[in-house]
N, C-alpha and C positions, 0 to 999 in steps of 0.2 A: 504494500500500500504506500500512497505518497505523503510526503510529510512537507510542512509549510518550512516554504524560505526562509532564509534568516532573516531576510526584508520583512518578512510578512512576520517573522517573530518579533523582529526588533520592534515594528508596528502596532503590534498586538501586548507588547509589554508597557510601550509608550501608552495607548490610550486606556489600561487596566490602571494604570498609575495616577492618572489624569482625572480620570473619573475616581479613584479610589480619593482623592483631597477633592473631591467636588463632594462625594458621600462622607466625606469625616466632617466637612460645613453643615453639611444638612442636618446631620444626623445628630449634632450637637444643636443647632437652632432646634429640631423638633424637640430636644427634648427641655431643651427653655422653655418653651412655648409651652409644654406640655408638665413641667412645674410650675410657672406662673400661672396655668387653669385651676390646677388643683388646690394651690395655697389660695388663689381668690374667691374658690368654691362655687366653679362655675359648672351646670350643671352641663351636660350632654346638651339640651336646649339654647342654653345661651351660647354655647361653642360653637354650632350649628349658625346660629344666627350675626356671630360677628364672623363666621368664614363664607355667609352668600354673598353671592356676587363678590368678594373682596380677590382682584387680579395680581393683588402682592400675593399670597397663598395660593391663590392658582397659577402661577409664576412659579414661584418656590416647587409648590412639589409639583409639576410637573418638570421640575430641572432634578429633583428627585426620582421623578420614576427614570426619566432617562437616563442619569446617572448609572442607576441601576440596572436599565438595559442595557447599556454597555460593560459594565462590570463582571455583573454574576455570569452572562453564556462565555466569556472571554475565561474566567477558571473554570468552569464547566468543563469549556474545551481540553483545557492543560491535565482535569481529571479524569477526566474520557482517554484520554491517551496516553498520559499515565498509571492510572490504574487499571484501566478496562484495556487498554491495547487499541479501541479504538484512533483508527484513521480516515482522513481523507471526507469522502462523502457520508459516511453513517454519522462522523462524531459532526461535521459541520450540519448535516442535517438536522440533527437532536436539541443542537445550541440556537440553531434560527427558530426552532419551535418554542425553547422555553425562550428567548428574544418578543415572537411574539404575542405569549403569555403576558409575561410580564408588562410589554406597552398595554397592551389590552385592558389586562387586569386592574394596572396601575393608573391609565386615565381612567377608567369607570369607575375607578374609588374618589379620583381627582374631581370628575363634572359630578360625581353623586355629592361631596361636601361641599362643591360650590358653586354648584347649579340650586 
């Protein structure tokens, strides 16, 4: 089976990197965000109501789910082919599915909180 170029590796490490400090911002904002609710005693209801329609939060995590599309099938891959032996077509295949799980998944939770 064939195996990715070092171009394509060096590229694939470059943007697991890139995205990895885009997901270490976010994921510290969320969980600001998500101590400031609980010490203000905000329920489910008012969370809801200060994230509709607000385009800072739909900004944000949708720079989150992408984050995350790019991230997680990029080790996916590196574990599919190092642990499973998978190459070539089967492991790139696998990683563009959960690719696009996760857009999917991650804007339908995105337009459900701020739609």
């Amino acid at each position: 089976m064939q195996t990715l170029s070092l171009r394509t590796q060096a590229r694939l490490w470059y943007w697991q990197r890139m995205s990895a400090m885009v997901l270490a911002a976010c994921v510290v904002l969320h969980i600001v965000v998500i101590v400031y609710a609980v010490h203000s005693g905000l329920s489910e209801h008012a969370i809801l109501a200060r994230t509709h329609k607000n385009w800072f939060f739909a900004g944000f995590y949708t720079l989150f789910v992408l984050a995350c599309a790019v991230h997680v099938p990029i080790g996916l891959l590196r574990i599919a082919e190092e642990w499973l032996g998978w190459r070539g077509r089967p492991a790139h295949l696998a990683c563009s599915v959960v690719t696009l799980g996760l857009l999917t998944l991650g804007m339908r939770a995105v337009t459900g909180v701020i739609l």
